[in-house]
C-alpha angles and dihedrals in degrees: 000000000000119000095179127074100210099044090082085056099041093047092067084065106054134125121167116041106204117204131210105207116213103066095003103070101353112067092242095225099122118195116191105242103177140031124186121170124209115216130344101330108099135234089262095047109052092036086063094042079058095049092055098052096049095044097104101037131108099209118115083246105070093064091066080067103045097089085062109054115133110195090208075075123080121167113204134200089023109191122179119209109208104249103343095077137242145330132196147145122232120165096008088291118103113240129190133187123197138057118016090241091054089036100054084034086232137074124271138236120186098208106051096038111043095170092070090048109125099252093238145334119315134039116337128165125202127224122206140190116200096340086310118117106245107171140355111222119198116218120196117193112174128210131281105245098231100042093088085058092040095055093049086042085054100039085038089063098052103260128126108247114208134190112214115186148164088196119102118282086249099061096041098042086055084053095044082048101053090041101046081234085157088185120052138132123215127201091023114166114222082256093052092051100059082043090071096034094060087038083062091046095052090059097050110270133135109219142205122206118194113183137132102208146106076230092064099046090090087054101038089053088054095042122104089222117025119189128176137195116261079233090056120124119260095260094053094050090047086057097042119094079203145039129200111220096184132027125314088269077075092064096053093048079052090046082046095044094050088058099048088044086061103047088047086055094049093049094046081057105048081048097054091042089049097046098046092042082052096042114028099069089044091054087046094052092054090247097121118065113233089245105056090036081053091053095041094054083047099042084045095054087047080050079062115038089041096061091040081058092059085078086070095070094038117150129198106266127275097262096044090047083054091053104054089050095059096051 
């Protein structure tokens, strides 16, 4: 659905897609694989203490928690710190909940500090008390079916396809990995995001920014092209020129539709100026009849409205048809 007039336009002239990852090309429905406690708070507390914490949070995220409210629990003062996670205060202590660095309120080094190491490859919150690491919780978001043939659609045309996260370098290399995405940037602030957009601009390029966040609002306002999911939070689709309303393959027949919108312009005009530049001084010297100047202005407006028409019966591409098949 497109809300803005010129993206259709600016689409035929793009030449780099940029991804968000959780709820682009990810489905955005996160389970909670893993629990391990640290310390002497158990699985089902601190799995609570996280609910709470998430229950009023948009984030894809939060839902993982939601099978484990307990409305004995009631955080209190919640904060969210954009891309960094989640404060609040339960039972007079401050908890957080996201990346080690924001959980433990200090930077981390690996090395030094063991017990706040990720417990092993893919997406894990921690949870904190005070300052002190409470619990590692494990987070699973498969794939979107159609991005692997997204992805090739888009390569396959001639375009850079980038992968833009917040998330850990684990978890979006892995995804970088599946989908042959070769550039892409993992634990980018918002900040850090439009950074790079504007770093992409400056060189030239036209760009086209898909997310779904409050974290990508920054982004997809810079971007020349903004589309969101047709899941995004409000904020994200307010600041789109353009919704998906079904899966990302949606965003590369747009990206295909704006192209062929514009050949089928180009040719409309070489007709008219061809035409009129024909016509025209035949029609001034007396050597066309009214009548059939009157039939040939007529027959050349049916020449161009008839091949704008041909848009109506447009079909994916070749290669992205085949590959359908083949999934």
């Amino acid at each position: 659905m497109i809300t803005r007039a010129d993206a259709m336009e600016t689409l035929s002239n793009v030449t780099r897609v940029i991804f968000d990852k959780t709820g682009t090309l990810t489905r955005g429905e996160m389970h909670l694989t893993q629990t391990q406690p640290l310390g002497d708070l158990t699985a089902e507390r601190a799995r609570a203490v996280a609910a709470a914490l998430e229950a009023h949070s948009e984030h894809p995220i939060a839902r993982a928690f939601r099978p484990f409210r307990d409305a004995t629990l009631q955080a209190k003062n919640i904060h969210s710190h954009t891309g960094q996670g989640l404060e609040g205060s339960l039972n007079g202590a401050r908890w957080r909940l996201g990346k080690p660095d924001f959980a433990m309120d200090r930077a981390v080094d690996d090395a030094v500090d063991s017990v706040i190491a990720a417990p092993a490859k893919g997406q894990w919150l921690l949870l904190s008390e005070n300052g002190e690491p409470r619990a590692w919780f494990g987070l699973h978001d498969g794939v979107r079916d159609d991005a692997a043939d997204t992805i090739s659609a888009l390569q396959a045309q001639g375009l850079s396809v980038e992968l833009l996260s917040g998330d850990t370098q684990d978890a979006v290399e892995s995804l970088a990995d599946q989908l042959n995405i070769t550039t892409w940037h993992a634990g980018v602030s918002p900040e850090g995001k439009l950074a790079r957009m504007k770093a992409l601009q400056a060189a030239g390029e036209t760009v086209v920014m898909i997310g779904d966040g409050i974290n990508d609002v920054p982004v997809l306002a810079g971007a020349d092209v903004a589309i969101a999911m047709n899941g995004a939070t409000d904020l994200a689709r307010t600041r789109a020129d353009a919704v998906l309303l079904s899966p990302p393959n949606a965003g590369f027949e747009a990206i295909e539709i704006s192209r062929a919108t514009r050949r089928i312009m180009r040719q409309n005009m070489i007709w008219s100026v061809c035409y009129n530049f024909s016509a025209l001084p035949l029609a001034a010297m007396g050597l066309v009849p009214p009548w059939l100047a009157a039939i040939g202005m007529s027959l050349s407006s049916l020449v161009v409205v008839g091949n704008a028409l041909r848009l109506s019966r447009w079909r994916p591409s070749l290669y992205y048809r085949l590959a359908l098949q083949h999934r």
